[in-house]
C-alpha positions in Angstrom: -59.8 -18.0 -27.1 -58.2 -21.6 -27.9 -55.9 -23.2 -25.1 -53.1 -25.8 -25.5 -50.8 -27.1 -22.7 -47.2 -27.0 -23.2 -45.1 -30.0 -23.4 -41.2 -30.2 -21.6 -39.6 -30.7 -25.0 -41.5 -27.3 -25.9 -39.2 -25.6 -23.6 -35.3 -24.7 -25.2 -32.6 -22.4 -22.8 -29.8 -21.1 -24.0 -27.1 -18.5 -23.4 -25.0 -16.3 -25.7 -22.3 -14.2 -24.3 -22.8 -10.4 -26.0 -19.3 -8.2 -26.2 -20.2 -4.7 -26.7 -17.2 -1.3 -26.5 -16.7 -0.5 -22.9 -15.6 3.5 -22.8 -17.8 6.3 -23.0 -19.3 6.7 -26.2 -19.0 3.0 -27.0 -15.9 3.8 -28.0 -13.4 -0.1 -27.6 -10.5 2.5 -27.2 -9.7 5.4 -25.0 -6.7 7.9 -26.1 -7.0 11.2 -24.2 -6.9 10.9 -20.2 -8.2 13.4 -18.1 -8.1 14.4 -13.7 -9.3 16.2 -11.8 -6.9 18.5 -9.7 -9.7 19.3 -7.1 -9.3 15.6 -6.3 -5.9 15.8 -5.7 -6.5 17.9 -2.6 -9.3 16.5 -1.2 -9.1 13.4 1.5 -10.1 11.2 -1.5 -7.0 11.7 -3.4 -5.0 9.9 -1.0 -6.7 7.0 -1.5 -7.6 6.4 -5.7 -7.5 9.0 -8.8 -10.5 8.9 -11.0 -9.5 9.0 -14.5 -11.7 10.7 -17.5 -12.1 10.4 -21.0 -12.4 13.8 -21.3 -12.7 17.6 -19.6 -13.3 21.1 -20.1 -9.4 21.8 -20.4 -7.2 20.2 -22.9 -4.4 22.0 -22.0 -2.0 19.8 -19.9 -2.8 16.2 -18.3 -5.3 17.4 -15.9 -8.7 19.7 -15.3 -10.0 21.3 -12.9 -13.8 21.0 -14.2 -14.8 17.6 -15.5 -18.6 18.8 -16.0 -19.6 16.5 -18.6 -16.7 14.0 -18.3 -17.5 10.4 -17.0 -15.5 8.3 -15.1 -13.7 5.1 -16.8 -11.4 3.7 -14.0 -9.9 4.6 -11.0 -6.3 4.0 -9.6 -5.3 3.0 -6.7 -2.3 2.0 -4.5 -1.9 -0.5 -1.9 0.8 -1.5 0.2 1.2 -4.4 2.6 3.3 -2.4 5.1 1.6 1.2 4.9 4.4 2.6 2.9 4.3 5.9 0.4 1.6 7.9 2.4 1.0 9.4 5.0 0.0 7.8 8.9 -3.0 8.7 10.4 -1.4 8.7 13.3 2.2 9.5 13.5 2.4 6.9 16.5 1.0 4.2 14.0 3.1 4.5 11.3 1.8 1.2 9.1 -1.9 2.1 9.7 -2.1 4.5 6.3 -4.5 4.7 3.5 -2.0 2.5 1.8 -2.3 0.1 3.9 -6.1 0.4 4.0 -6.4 -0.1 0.2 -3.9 -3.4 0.4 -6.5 -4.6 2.7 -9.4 -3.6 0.8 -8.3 -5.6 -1.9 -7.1 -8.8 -0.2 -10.4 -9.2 1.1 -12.2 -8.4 -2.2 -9.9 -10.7 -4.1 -8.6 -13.1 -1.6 -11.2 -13.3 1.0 -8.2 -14.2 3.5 -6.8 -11.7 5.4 -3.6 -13.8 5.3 -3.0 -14.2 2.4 -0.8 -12.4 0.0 -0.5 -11.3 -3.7 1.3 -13.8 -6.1 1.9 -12.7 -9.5 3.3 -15.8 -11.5 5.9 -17.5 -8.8 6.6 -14.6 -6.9 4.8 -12.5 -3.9 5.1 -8.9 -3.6 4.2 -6.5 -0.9 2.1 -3.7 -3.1 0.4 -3.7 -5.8 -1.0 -0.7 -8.3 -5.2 -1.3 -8.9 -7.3 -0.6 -11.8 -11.2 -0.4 -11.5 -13.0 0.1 -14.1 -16.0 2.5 -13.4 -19.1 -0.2 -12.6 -21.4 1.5 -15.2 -18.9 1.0 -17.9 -19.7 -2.5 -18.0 -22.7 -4.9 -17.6 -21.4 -8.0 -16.2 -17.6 -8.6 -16.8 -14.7 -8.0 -18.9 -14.2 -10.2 -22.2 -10.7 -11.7 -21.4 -8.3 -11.7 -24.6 -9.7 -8.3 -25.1 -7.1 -6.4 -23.2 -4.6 -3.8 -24.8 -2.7 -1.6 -22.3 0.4 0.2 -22.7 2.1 1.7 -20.0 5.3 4.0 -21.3 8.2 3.5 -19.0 11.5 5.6 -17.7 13.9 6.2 -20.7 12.1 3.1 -22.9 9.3 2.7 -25.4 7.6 1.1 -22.6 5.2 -1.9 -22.1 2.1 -3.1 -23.4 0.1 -6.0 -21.3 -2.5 -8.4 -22.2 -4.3 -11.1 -20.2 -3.3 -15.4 -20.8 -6.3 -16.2 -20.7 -5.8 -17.8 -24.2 -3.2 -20.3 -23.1 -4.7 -21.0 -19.7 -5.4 -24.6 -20.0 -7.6 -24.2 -16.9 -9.0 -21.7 -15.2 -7.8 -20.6 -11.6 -10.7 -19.0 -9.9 -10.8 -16.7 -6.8 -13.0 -15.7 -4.3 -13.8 -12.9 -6.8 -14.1 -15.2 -9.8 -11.7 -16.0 -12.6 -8.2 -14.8 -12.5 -5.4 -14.5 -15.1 -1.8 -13.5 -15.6 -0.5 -10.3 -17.1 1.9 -11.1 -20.0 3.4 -8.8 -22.3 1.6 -9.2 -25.8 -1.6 -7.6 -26.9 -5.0 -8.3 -27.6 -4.4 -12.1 -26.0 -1.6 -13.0 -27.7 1.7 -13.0 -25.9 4.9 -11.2 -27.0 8.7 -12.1 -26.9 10.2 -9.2 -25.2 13.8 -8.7 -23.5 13.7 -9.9 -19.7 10.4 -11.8 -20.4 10.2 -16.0 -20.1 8.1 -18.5 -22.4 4.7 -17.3 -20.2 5.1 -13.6 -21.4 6.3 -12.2 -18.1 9.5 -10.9 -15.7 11.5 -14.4 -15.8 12.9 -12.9 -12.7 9.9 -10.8 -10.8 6.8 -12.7 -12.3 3.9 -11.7 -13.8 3.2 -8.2 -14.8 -0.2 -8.4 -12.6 -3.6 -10.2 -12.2 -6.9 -9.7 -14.7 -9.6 -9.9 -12.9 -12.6 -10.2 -15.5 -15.6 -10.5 -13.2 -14.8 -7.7 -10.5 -13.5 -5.2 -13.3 -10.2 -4.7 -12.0 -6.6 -5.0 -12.8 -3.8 -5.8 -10.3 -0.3 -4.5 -11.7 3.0 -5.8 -9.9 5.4 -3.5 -8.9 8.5 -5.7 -9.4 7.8 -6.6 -12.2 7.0 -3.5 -13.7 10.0 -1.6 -11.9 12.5 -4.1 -13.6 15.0 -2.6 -16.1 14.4 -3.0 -19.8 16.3 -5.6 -20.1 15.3 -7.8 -17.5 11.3 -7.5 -18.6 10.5 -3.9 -17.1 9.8 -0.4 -17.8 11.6 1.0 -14.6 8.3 1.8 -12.9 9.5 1.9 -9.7 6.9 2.7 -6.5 7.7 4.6 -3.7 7.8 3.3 -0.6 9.0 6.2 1.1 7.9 5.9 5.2 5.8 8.3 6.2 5.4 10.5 2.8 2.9 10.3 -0.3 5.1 8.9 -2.6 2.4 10.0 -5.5 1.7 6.1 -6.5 -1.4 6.5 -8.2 0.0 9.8 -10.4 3.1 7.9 -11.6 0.6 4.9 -12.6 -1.5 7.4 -14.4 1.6 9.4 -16.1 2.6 6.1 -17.5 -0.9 5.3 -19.0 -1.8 8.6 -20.3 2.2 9.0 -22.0 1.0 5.7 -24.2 -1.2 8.2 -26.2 1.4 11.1 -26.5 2.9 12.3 -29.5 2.5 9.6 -32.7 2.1 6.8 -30.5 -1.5 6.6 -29.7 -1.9 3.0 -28.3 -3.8 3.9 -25.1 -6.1 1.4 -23.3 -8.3 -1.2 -24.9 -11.1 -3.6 -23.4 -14.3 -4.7 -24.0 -17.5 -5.7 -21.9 -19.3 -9.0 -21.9 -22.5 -10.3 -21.0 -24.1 -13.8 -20.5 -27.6 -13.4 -22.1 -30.0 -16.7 -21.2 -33.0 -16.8 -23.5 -35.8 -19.2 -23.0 -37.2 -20.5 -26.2 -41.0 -21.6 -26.3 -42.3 -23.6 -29.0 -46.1 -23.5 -29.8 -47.4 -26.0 -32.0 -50.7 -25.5 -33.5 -51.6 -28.8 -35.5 -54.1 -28.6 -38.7 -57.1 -29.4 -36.1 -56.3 -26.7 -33.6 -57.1 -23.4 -33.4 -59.6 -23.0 -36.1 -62.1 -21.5 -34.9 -62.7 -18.2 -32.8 -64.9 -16.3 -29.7 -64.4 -13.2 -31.7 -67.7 -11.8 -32.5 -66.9 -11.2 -36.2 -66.6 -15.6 -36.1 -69.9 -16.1 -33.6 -73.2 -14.5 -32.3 -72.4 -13.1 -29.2 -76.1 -14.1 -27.9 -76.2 -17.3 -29.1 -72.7 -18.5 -29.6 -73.8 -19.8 -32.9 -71.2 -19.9 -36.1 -72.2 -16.3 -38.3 -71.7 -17.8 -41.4 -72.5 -21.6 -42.8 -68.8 -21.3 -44.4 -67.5 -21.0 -41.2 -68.6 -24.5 -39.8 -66.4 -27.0 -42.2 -64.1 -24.5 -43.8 -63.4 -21.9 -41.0 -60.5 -19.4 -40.8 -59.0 -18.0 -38.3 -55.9 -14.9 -37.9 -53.1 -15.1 -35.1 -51.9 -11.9 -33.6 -51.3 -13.1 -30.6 -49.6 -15.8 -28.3 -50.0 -15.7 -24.6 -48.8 -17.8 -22.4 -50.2 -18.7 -18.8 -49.6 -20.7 -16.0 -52.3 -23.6 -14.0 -54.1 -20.8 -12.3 -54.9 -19.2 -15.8 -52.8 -15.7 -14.6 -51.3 -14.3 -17.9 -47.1 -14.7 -17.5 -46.2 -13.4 -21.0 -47.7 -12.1 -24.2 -46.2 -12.6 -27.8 -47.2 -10.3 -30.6 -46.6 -11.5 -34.3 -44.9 -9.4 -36.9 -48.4 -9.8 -38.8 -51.3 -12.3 -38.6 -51.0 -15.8 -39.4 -53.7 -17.3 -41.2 -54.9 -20.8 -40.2 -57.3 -23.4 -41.3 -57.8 -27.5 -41.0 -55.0 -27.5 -44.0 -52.3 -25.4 -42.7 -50.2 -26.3 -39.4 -48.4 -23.4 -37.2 -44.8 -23.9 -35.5 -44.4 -19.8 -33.7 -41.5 -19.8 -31.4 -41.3 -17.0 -29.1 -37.8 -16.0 -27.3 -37.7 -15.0 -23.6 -34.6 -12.9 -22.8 -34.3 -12.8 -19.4 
């Protein structure tokens, strides 16, 4: 066994960012939508709906058993005041689940429990969520990836991508990179009735936030409940005091109607990840490396050279690199695709790639 210490400009790092399909199935597009009735009753379902690719009944818009289904996203309402559920205490009437999710997600978003949502230029008081399931992705979203259409009241409805292509900076939050909602798909912004030069409600702001490194989308209400004409689709919340006003089924209905009949958009995204290898060059010049301890190369009594050939014109086989630190501990092992033959007239460059 030969040694060699490594030099600083033996050591390359670099990073490519991998894309890969997000759904189930690896699938960069999911058409059907499935729930789950049973969670409709339970305490649960006043908080988010879970959302399927598929279930064991394709009969209607829901199942009653999802065995074998996987969550893709959940949807959830929030509102700043408690509106459209239900108190926990009639003699509180703001402290609902409503209100619980609004706070939920100012503090995952905005870290402030001040602070309010602002889509665009203007601030609104609820907001409809989006998770995506965590094990859908690895470590965000690809921005400029996004294709979702949401079918509105009595129009061919909406479909929203993220600005993340005309951002000329980034606007980061305390849950990492944030961008607009604009009508357009796949990145690339649309001209639409109602909408201004951004892609958005000229008169309620943006359609919502993108939030590529938490998995989530935030989709504004005002915007979305405009008229067609003025940018929206008529998807109006409820805010009914004291009621469930059904938020998160009406958000759902108008995702799952963008696959009905022949139209068959439904919701597209992608998953990215950040993958940093370490590249390791080992260099063995024409006078390294020539000779071996194996005992087919030397006498294992005597440490003497088997064969008289061997002493000017040895030659030696790489299989292996190995790599260790000062204290001689073994850190990491390379195996070659086949041996590499090596003598006083041949030089070696191997470089071995640590994904990490």
């Amino acid at each position: 066994m030969a040694f060699k210490r490594l030099d600083a400009e033996d050591f390359i790092l670099s990073a490519d960012s991998i894309t890969a399909p997000l759904w189930t199935g690896y699938a960069p597009i999911i058409t059907t939508f499935f729930t789950s009735s049973a969670q409709y009753a339970s305490s649960t379902g006043t908080y988010y709906l879970s959302v399927y690719q598929t279930g064991s009944a394709a009969s209607g818009t829901e199942t009653t058993n999802i065995s074998g289904s996987e969550v893709q996203f959940d949807i959830a309402y929030g509102n700043l005041k408690g509106s459209g559920s239900v108190p926990y205490n009639s003699q509180i009437v703001k402290n609902t689940p409503t209100s619980t999710i609004y706070g939920q997600y100012r503090s995952l978003v905005l870290a402030d429990a001040t602070e309010t949502f602002t889509f665009g230029n203007v601030t609104a008081s609820d907001f409809w969520a989006i998770s995506v399931s965590r094990n859908r992705y690895k470590e965000s979203l690809l921005p400029g990836a996004l294709i979702l259409h949401l079918s509105g009241s009595g129009s061919g409805g909406i479909t929203l991508t993220d600005d993340s292509q005309y951002a000329s900076t980034t606007t980061f939050l305390d849950s990492g990179r944030v961008y607009n909602l604009i009508s357009g798909s796949a990145g690339v912004v649309a001209t639409n009735a109602g909408t201004n030069s951004s892609g958005w409600s000229a008169r309620s702001g943006s359609y919502g936030w993108f939030l590529p490194d938490i998995g989530t989308i935030i989709l504004n209400p005002l915007a979305l409940g405009e008229n067609p004409i003025s940018g929206g689709i008529g998807l109006i919340s409820n805010k009914t005091n004291g009621t469930d006003g059904l938020n998160t089924q009406m958000l759902y209905k108008a995702i799952s109607g963008s696959s009905s009949g022949t139209l068959k958009v439904g919701f597209t995204l992608n998953s990215q990840e950040t993958v940093t290898s370490d590249y390791v060059f080992i260099r063995a010049r024409n006078a390294e490396f020539n000779y071996s301890e194996n005992p087919s190369f030397i006498s294992g009594s005597t440490g003497a050279v088997l064969y008289n050939s061997f002493i000017n014109n040895p030659q030696t086989f790489f299989t292996t690199v190995g790599m260790y630190n000062d204290n001689n501990e073994l850190l990491a092992v390379a195996k070659l695709s086949k041996p590499l033959i090596k003598d006083f007239t041949k030089e070696a460059l191997i470089r071995v790639k640590l994904d990490f």
